[in-house]
N, CA, C and O atoms as a CHARMM CRD file, in Angstrom:
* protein
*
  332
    1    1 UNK  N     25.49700  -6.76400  -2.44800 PROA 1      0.00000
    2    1 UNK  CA    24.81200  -5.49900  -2.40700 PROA 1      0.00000
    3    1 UNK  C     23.57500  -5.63400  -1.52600 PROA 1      0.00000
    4    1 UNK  O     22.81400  -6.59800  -1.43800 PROA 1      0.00000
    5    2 UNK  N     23.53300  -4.37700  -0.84600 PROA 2      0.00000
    6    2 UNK  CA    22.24400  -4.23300   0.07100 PROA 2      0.00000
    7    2 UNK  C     21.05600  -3.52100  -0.53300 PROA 2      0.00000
    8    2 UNK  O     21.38900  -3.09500  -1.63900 PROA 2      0.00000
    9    3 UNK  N     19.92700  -3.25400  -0.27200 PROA 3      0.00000
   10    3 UNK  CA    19.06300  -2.63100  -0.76600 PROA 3      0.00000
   11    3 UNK  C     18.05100  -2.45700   0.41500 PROA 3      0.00000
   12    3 UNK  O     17.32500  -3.39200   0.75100 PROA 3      0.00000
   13    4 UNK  N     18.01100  -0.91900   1.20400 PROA 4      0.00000
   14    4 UNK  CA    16.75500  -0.86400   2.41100 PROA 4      0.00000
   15    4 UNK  C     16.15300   0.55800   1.54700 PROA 4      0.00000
   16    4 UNK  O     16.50700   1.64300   1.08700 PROA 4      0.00000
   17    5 UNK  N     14.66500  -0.59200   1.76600 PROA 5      0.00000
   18    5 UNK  CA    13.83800   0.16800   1.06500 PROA 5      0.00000
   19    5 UNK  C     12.52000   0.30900   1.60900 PROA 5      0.00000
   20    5 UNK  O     12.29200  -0.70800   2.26400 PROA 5      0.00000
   21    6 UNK  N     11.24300   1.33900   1.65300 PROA 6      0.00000
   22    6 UNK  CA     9.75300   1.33900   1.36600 PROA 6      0.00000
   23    6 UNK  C      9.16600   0.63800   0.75400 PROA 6      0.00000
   24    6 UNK  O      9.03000   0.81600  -0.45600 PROA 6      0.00000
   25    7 UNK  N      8.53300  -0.57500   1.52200 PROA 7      0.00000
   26    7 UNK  CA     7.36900  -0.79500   1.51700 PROA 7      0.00000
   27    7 UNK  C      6.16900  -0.94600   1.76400 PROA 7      0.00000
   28    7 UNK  O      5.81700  -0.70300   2.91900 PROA 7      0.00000
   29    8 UNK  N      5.03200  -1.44100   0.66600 PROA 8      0.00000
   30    8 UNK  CA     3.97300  -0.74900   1.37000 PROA 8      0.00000
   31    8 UNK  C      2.83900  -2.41900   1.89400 PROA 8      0.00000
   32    8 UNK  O      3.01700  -3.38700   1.15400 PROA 8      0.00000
   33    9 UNK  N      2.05300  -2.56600   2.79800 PROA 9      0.00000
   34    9 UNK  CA     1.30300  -3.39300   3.50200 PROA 9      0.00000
   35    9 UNK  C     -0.31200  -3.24400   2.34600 PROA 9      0.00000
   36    9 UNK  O     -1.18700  -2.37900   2.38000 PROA 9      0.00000
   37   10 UNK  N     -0.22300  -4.05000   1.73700 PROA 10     0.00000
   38   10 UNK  CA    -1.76500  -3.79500   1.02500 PROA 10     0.00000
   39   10 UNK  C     -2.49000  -3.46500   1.67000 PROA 10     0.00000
   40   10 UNK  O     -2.82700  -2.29400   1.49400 PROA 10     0.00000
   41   11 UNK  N     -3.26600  -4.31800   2.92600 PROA 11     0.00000
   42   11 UNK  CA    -3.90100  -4.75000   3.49500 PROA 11     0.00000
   43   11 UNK  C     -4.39100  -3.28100   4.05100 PROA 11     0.00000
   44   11 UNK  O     -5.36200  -2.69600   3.57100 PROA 11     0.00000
   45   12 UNK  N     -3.78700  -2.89000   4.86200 PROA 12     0.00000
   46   12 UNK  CA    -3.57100  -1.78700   5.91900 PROA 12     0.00000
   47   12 UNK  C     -3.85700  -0.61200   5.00000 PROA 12     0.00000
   48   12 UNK  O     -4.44300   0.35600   5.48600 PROA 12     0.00000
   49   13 UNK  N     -3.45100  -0.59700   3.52400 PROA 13     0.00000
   50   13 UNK  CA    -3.29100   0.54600   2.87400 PROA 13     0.00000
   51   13 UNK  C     -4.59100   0.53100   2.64700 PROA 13     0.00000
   52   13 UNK  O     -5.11400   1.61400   2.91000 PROA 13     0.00000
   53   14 UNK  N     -5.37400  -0.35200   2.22600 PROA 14     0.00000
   54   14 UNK  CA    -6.73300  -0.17800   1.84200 PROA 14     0.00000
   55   14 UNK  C     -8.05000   0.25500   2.56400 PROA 14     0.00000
   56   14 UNK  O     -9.15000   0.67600   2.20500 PROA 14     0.00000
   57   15 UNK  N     -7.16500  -0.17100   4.26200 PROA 15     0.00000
   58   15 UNK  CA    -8.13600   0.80600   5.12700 PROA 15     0.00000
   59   15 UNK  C     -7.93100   2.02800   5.36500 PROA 15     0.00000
   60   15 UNK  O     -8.46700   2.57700   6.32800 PROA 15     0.00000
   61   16 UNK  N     -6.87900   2.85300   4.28200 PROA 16     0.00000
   62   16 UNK  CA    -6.91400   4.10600   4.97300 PROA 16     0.00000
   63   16 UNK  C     -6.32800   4.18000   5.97300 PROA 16     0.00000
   64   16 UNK  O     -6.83800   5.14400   6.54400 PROA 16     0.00000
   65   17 UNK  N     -5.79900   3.90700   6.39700 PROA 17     0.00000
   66   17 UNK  CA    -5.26700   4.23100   7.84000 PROA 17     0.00000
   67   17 UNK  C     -3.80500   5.42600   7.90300 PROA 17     0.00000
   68   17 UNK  O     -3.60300   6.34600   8.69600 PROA 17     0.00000
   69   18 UNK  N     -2.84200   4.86700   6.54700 PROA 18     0.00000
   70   18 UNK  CA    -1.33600   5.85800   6.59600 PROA 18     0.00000
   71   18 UNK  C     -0.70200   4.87700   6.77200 PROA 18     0.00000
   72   18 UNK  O      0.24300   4.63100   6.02200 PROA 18     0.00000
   73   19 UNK  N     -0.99300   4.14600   7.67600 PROA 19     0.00000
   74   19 UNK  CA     0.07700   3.43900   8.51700 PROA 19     0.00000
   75   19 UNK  C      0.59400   2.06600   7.81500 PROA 19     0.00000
   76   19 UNK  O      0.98900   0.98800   8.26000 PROA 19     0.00000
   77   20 UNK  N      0.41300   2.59500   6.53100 PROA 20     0.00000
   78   20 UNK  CA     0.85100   0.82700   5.54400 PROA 20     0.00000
   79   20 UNK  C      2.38200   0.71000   5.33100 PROA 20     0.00000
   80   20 UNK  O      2.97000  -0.34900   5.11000 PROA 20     0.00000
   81   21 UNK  N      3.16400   2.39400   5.46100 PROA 21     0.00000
   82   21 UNK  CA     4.80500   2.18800   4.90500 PROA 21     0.00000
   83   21 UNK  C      5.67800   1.19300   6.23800 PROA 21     0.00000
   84   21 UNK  O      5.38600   1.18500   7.43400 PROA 21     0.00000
   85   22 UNK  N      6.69200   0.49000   5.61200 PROA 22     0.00000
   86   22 UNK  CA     7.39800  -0.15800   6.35700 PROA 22     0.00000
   87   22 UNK  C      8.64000   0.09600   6.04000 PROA 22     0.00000
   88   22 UNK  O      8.76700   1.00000   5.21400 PROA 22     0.00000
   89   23 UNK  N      9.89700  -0.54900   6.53600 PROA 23     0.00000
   90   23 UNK  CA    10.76000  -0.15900   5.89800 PROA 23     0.00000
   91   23 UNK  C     11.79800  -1.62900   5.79600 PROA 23     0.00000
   92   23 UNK  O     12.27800  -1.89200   6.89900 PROA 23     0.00000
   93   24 UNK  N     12.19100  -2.54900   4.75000 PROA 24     0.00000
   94   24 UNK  CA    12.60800  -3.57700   4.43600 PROA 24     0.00000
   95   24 UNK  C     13.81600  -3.65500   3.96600 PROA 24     0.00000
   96   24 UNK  O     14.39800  -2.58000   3.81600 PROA 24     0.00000
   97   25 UNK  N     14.60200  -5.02400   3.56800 PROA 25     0.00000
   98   25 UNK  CA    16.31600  -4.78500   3.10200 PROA 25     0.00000
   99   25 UNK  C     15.73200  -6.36500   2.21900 PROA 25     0.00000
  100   25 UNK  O     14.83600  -7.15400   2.52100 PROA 25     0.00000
  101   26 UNK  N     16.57600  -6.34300   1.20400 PROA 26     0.00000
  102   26 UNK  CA    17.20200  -6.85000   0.19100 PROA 26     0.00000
  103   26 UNK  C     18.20600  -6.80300  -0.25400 PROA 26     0.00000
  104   26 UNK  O     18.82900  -5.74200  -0.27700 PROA 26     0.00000
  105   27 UNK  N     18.78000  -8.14100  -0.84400 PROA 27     0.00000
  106   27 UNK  CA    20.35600  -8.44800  -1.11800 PROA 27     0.00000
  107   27 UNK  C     20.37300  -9.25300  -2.36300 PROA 27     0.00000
  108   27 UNK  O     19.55000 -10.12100  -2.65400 PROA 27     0.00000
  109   28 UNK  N     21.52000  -8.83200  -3.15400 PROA 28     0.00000
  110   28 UNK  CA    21.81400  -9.18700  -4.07500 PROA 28     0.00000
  111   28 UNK  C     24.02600 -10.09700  -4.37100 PROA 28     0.00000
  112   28 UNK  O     25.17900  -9.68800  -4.23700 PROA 28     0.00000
  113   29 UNK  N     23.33700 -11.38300  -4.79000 PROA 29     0.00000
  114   29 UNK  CA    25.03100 -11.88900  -4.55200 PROA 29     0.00000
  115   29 UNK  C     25.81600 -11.97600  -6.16100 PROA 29     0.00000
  116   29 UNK  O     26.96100 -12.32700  -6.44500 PROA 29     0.00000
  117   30 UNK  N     24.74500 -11.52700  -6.99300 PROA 30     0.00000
  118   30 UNK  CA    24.82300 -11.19400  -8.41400 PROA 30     0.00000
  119   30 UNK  C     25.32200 -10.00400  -9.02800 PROA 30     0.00000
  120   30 UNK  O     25.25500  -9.95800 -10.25600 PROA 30     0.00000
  121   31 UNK  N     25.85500  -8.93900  -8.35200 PROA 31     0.00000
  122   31 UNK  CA    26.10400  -7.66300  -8.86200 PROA 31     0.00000
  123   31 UNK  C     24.52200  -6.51600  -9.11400 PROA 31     0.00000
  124   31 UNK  O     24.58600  -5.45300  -9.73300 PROA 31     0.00000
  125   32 UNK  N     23.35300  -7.01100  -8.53900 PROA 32     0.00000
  126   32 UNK  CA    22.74800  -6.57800  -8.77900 PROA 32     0.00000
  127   32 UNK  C     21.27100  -7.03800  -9.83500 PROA 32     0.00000
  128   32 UNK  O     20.13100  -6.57400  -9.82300 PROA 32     0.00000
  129   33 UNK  N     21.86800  -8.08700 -10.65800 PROA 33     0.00000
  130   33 UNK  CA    21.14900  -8.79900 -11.55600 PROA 33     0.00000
  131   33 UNK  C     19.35600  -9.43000 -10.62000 PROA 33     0.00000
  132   33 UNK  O     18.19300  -9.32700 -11.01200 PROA 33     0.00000
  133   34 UNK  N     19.62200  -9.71100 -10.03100 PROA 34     0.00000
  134   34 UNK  CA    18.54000 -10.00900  -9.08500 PROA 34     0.00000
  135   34 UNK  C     18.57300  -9.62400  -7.74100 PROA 34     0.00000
  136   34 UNK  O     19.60200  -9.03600  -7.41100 PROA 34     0.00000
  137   35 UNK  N     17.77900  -9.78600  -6.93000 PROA 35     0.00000
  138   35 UNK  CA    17.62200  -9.32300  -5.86100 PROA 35     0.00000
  139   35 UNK  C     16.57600 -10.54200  -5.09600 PROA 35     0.00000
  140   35 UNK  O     15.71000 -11.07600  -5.78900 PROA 35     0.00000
  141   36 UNK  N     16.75600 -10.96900  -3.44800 PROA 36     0.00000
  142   36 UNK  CA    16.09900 -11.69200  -2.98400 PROA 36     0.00000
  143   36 UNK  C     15.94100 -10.58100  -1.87100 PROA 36     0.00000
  144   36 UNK  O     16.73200  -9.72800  -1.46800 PROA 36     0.00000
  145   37 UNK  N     14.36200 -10.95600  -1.44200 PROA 37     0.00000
  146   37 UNK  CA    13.73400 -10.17100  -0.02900 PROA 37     0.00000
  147   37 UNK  C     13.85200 -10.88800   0.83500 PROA 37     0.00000
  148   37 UNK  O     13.33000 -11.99800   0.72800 PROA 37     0.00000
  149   38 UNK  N     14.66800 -10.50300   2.17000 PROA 38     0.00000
  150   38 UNK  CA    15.06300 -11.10900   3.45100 PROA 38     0.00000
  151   38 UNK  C     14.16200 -11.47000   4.23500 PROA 38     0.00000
  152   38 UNK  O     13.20700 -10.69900   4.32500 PROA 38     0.00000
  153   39 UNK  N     14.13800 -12.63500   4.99900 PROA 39     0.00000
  154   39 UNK  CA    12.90700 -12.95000   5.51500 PROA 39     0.00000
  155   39 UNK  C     12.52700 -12.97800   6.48300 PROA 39     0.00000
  156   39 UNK  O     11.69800 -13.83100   6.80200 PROA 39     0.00000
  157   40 UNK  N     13.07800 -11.86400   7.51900 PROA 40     0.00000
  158   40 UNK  CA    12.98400 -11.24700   8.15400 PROA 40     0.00000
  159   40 UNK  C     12.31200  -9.95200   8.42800 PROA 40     0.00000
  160   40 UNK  O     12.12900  -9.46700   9.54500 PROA 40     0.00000
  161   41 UNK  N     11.86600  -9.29900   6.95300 PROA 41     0.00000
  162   41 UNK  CA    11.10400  -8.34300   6.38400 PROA 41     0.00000
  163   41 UNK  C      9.57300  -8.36400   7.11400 PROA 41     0.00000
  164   41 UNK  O      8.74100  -9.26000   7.25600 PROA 41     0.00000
  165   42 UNK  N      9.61400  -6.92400   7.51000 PROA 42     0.00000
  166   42 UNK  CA    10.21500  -6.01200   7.81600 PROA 42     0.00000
  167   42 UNK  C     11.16700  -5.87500   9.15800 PROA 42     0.00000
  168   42 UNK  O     11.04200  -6.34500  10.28900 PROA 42     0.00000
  169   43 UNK  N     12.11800  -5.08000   8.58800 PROA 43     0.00000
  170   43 UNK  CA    13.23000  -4.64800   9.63600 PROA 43     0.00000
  171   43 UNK  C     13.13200  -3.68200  10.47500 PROA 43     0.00000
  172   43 UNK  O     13.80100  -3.48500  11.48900 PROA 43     0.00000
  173   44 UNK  N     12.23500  -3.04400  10.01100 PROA 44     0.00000
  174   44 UNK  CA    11.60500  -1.60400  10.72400 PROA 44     0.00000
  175   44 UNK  C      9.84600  -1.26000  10.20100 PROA 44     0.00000
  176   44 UNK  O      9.39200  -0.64700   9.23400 PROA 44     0.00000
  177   45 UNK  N      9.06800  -2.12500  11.58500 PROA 45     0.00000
  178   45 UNK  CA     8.04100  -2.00000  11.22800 PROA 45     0.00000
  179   45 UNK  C      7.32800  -0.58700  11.53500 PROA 45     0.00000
  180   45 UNK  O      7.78200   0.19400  12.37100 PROA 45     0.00000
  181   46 UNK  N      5.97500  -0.29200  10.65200 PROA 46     0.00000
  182   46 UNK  CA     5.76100   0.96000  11.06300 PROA 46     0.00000
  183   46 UNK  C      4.96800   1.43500  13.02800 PROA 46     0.00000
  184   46 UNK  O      4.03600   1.04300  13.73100 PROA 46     0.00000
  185   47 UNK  N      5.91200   2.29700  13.10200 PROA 47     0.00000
  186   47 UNK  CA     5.44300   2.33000  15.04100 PROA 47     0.00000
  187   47 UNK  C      3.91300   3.37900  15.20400 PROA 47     0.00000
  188   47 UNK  O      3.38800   3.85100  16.21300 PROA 47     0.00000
  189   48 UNK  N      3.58900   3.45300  13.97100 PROA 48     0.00000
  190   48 UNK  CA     1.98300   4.32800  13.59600 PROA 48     0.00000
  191   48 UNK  C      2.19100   5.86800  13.57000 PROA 48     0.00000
  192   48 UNK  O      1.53700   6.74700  14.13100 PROA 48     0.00000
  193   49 UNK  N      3.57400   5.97600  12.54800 PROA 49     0.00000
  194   49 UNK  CA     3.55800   7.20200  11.93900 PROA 49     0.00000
  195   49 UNK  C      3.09100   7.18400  10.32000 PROA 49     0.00000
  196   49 UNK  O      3.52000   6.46100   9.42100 PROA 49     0.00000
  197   50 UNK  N      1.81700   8.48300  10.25400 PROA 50     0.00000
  198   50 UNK  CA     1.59200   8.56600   9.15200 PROA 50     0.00000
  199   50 UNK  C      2.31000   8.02600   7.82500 PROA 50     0.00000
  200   50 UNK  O      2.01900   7.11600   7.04800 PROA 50     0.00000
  201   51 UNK  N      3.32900   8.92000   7.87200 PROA 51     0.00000
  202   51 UNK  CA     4.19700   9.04200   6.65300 PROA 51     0.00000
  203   51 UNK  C      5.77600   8.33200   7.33600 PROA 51     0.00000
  204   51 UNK  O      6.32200   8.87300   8.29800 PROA 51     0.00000
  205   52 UNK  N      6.32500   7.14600   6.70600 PROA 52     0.00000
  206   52 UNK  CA     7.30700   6.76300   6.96500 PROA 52     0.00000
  207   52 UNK  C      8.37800   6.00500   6.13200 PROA 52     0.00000
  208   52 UNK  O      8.71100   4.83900   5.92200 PROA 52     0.00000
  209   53 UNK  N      8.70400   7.10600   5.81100 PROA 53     0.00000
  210   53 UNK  CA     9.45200   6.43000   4.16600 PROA 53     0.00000
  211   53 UNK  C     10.85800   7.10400   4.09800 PROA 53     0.00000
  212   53 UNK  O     11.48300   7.75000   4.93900 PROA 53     0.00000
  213   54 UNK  N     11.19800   6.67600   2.58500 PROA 54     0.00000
  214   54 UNK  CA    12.60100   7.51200   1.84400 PROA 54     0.00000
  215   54 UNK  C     13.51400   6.75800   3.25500 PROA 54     0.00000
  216   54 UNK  O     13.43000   7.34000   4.33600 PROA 54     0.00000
  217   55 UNK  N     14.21800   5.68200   3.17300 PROA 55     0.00000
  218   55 UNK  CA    15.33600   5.47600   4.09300 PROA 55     0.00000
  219   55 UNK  C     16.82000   5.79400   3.67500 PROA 55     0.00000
  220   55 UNK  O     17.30500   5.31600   2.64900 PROA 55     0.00000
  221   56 UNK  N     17.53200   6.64800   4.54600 PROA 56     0.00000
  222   56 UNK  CA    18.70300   6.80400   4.71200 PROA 56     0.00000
  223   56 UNK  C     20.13400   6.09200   5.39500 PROA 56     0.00000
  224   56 UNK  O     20.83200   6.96900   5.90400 PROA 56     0.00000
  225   57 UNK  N     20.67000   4.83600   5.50900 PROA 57     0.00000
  226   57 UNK  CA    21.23200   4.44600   6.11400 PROA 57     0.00000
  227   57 UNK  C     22.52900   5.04100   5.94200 PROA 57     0.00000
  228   57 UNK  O     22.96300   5.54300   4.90600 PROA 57     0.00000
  229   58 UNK  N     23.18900   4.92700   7.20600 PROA 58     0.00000
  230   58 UNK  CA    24.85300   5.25200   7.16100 PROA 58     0.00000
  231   58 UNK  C     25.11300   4.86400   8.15800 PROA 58     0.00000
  232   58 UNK  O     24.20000   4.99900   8.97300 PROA 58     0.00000
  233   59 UNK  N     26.35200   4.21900   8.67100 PROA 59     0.00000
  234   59 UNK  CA    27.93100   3.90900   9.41600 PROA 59     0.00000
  235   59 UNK  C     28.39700   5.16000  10.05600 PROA 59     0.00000
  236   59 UNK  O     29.32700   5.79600   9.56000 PROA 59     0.00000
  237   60 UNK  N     27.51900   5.71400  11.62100 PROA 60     0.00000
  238   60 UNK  CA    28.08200   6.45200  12.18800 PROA 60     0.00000
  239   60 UNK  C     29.63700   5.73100  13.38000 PROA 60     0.00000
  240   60 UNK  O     29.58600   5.31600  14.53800 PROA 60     0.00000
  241   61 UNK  N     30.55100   5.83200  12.64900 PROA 61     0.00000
  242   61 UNK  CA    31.87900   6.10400  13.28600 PROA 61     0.00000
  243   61 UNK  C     32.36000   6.10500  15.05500 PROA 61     0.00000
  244   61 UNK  O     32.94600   5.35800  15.83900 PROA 61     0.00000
  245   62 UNK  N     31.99000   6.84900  15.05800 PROA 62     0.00000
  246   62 UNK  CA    31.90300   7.70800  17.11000 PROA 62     0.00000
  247   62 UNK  C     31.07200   6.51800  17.46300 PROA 62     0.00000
  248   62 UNK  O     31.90400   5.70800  17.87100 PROA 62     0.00000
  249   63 UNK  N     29.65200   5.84900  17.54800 PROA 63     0.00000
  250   63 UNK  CA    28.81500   5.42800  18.04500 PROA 63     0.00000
  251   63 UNK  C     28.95700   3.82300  17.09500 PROA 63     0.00000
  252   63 UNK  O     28.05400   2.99900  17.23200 PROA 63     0.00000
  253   64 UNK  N     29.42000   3.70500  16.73700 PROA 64     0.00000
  254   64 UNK  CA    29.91100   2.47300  16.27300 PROA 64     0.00000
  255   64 UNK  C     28.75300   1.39400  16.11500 PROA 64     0.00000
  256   64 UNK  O     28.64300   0.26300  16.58900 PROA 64     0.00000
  257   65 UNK  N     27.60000   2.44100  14.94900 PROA 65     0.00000
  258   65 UNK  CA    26.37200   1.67900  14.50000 PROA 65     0.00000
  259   65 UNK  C     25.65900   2.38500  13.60500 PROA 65     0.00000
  260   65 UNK  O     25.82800   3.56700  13.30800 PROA 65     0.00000
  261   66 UNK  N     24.84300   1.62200  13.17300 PROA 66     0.00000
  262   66 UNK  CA    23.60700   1.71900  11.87700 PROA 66     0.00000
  263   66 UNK  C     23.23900   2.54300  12.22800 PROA 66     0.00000
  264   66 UNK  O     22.84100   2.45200  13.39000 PROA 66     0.00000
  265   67 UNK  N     23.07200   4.06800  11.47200 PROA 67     0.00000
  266   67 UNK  CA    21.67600   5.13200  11.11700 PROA 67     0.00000
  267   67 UNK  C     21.15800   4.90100  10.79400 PROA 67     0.00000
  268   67 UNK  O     21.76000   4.51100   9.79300 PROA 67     0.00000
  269   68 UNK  N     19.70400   4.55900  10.52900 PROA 68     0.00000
  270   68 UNK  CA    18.58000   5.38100   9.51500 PROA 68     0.00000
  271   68 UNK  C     17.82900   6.41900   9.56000 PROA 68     0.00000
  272   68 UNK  O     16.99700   6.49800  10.46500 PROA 68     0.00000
  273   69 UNK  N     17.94800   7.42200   8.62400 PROA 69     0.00000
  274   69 UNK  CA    17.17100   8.30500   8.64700 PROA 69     0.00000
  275   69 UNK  C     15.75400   8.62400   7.71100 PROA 69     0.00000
  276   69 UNK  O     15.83900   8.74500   6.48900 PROA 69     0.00000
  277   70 UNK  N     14.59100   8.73100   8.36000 PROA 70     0.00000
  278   70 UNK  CA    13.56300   8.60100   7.28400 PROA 70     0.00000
  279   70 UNK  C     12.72600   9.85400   7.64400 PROA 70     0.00000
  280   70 UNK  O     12.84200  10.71100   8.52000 PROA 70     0.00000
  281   71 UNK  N     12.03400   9.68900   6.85800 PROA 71     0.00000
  282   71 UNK  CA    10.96400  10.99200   6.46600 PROA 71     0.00000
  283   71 UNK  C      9.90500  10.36400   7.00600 PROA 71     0.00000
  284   71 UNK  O      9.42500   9.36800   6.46600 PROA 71     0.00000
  285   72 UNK  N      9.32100  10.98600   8.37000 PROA 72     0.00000
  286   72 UNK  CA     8.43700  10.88200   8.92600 PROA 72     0.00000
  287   72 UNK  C      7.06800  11.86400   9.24700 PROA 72     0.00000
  288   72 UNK  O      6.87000  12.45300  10.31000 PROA 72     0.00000
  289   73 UNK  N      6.38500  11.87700   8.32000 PROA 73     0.00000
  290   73 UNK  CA     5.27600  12.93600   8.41600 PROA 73     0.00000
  291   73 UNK  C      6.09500  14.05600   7.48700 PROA 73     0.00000
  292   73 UNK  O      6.69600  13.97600   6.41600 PROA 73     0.00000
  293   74 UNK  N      5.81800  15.15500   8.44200 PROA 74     0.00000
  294   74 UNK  CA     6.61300  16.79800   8.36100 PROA 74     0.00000
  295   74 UNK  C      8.16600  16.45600   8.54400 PROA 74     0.00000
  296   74 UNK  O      9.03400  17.03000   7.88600 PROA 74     0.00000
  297   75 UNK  N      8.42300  15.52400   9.44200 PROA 75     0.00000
  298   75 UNK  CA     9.58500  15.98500   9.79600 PROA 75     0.00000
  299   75 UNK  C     10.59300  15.08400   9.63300 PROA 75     0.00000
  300   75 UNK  O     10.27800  14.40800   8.65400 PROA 75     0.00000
  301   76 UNK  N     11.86700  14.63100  10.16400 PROA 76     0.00000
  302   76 UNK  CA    13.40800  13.68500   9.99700 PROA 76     0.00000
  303   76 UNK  C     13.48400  13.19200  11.35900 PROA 76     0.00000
  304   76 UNK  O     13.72600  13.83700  12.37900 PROA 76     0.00000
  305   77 UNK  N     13.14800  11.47600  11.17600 PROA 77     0.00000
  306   77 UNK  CA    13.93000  11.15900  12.41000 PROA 77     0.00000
  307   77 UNK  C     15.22000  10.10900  12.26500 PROA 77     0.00000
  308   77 UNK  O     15.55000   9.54200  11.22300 PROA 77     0.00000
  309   78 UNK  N     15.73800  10.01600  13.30600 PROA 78     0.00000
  310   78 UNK  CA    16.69300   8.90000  13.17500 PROA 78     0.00000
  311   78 UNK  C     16.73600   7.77100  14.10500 PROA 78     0.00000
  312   78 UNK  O     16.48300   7.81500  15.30900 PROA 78     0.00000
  313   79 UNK  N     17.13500   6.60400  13.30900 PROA 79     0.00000
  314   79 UNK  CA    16.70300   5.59400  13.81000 PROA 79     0.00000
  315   79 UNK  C     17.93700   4.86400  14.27700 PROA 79     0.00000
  316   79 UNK  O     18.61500   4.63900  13.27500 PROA 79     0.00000
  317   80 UNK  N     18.52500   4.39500  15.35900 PROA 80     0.00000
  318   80 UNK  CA    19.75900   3.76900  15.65600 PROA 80     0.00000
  319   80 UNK  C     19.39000   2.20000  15.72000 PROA 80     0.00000
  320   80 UNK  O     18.39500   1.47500  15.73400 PROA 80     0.00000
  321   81 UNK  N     21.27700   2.08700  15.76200 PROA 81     0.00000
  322   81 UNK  CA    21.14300   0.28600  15.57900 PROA 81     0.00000
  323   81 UNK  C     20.11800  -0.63100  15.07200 PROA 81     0.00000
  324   81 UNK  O     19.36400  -1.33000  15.74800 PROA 81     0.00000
  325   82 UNK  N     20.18800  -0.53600  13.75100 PROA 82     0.00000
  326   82 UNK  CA    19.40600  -0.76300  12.59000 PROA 82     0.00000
  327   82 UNK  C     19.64100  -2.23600  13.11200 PROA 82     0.00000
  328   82 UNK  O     18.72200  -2.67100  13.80600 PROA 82     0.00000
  329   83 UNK  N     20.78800  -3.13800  12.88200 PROA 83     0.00000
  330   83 UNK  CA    21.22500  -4.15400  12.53200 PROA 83     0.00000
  331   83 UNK  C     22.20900  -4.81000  13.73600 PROA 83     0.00000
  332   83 UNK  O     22.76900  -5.89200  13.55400 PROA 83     0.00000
């Protein structure tokens, strides 16, 4: 099992800035029982958008690669070839 998720940069968060969300993956070879953080983390660092969270991944077909879609500020972007 995979797990891409929001997280947040203490450091950065404490200056105020916004710019603390990242976006990371975790895997589990247990069914879920535990989980280890890849150490490669982060996979998608923040490029200094405010708000950059809630990740969406999917297997677009036609283009034969990784989506992500996240909530950026106001608005939805998408992010190709994740992986």
């Amino acid at each position: 099992m995979v797990a891409i998720f929001t997280h947040h940069n203490q450091a950065i968060e404490h200056e105020k800035t916004g710019l603390h969300q990242y976006q990371s993956i975790a895997y589990s070879t247990d069914k879920g029982r535990s989980w280890t953080k890849y150490e490669g983390n982060p996979v998608l660092p923040n490029p200094g958008i405010w708000d950059f969270r809630d990740p969406k991944v999917f297997w677009h077909e036609g283009s034969s690669q990784w989506v992500m879609v996240l909530a950026t500020k106001q608005t939805i972007s998408f992010i190709l070839r994740l992986i």
